[in-house]
One Martini backbone bead per residue (centre of mass of N, CA, C, O) as a GRO file, in nm:
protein
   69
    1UNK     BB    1  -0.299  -5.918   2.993
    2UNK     BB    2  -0.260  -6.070   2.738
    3UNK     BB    3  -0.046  -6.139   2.544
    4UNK     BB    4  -0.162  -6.100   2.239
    5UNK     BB    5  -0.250  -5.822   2.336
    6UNK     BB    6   0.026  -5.718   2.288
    7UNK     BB    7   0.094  -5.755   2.006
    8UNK     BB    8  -0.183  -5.610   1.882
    9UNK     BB    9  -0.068  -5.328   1.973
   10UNK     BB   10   0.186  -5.333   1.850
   11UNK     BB   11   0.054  -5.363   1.611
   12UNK     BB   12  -0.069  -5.084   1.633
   13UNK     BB   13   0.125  -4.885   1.660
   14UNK     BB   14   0.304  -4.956   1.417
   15UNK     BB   15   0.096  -4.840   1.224
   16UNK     BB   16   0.102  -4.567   1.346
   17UNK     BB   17   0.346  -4.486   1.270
   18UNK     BB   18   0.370  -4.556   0.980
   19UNK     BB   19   0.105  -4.325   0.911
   20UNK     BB   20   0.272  -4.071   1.049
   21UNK     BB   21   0.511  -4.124   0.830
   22UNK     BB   22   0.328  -4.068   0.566
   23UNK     BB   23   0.163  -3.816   0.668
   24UNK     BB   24   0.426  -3.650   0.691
   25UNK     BB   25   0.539  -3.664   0.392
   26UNK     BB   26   0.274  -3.554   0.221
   27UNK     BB   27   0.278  -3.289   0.377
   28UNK     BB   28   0.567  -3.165   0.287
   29UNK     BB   29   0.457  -3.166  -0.018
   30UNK     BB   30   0.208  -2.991   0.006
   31UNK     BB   31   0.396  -2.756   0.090
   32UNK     BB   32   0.559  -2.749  -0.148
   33UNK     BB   33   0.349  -2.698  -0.367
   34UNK     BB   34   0.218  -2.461  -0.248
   35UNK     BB   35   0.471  -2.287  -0.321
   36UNK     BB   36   0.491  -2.288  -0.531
   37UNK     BB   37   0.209  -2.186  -0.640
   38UNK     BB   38   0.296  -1.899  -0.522
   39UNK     BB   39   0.511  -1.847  -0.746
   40UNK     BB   40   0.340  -1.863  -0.960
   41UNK     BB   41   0.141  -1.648  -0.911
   42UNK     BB   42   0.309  -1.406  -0.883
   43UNK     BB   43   0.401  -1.418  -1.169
   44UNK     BB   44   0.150  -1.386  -1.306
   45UNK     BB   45   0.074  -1.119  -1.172
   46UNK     BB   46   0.325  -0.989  -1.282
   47UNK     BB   47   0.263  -0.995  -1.551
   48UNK     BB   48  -0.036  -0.887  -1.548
   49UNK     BB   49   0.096  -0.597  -1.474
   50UNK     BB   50   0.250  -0.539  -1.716
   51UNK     BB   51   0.095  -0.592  -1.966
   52UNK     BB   52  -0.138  -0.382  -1.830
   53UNK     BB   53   0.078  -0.126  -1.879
   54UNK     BB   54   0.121  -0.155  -2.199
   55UNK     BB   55  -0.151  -0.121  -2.266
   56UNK     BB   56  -0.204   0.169  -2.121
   57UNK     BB   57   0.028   0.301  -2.310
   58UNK     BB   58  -0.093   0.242  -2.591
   59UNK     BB   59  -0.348   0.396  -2.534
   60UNK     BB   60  -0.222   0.666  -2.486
   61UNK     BB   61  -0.086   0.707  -2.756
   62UNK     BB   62  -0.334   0.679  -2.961
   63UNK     BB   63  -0.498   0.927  -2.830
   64UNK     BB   64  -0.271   1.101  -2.928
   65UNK     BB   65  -0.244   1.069  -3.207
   66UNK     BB   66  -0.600   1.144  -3.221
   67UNK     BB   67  -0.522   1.444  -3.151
   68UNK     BB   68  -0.339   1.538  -3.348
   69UNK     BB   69  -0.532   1.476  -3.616
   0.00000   0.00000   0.00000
């Protein structure tokens, strides 16, 4: 191989190099957005959970006042 030829492989493995450290820091940002998303999916899960108990027991109580009268 000519010099020249050393120069523009070197400087094109610099590239992959440098493009290689930006999408791995990339793929960490999106692993952490990902965890945020799932935490707070939980959370929304766990309250739609809780809400939809709260309704139940009030249908439960309305049922029973409609027995009562």
């Amino acid at each position: 191989m000519k010099k020249p030829d050393f120069a523009t492989l070197a400087g094109k493995i610099q590239q992959l190099v440098q493009r290689h450290a930006e999408l791995k820091a990339q793929y960490a940002a999106l692993k952490e957005a990902e965890q945020r998303w799932l935490e707070e999916r939980a959370q929304l899960i766990s309250k739609n959970e809780t809400a939809r108990q709260k309704v139940e027991v009030m249908i439960s109580r309305l049922k029973a006042l409609e027995q009562e009268s």
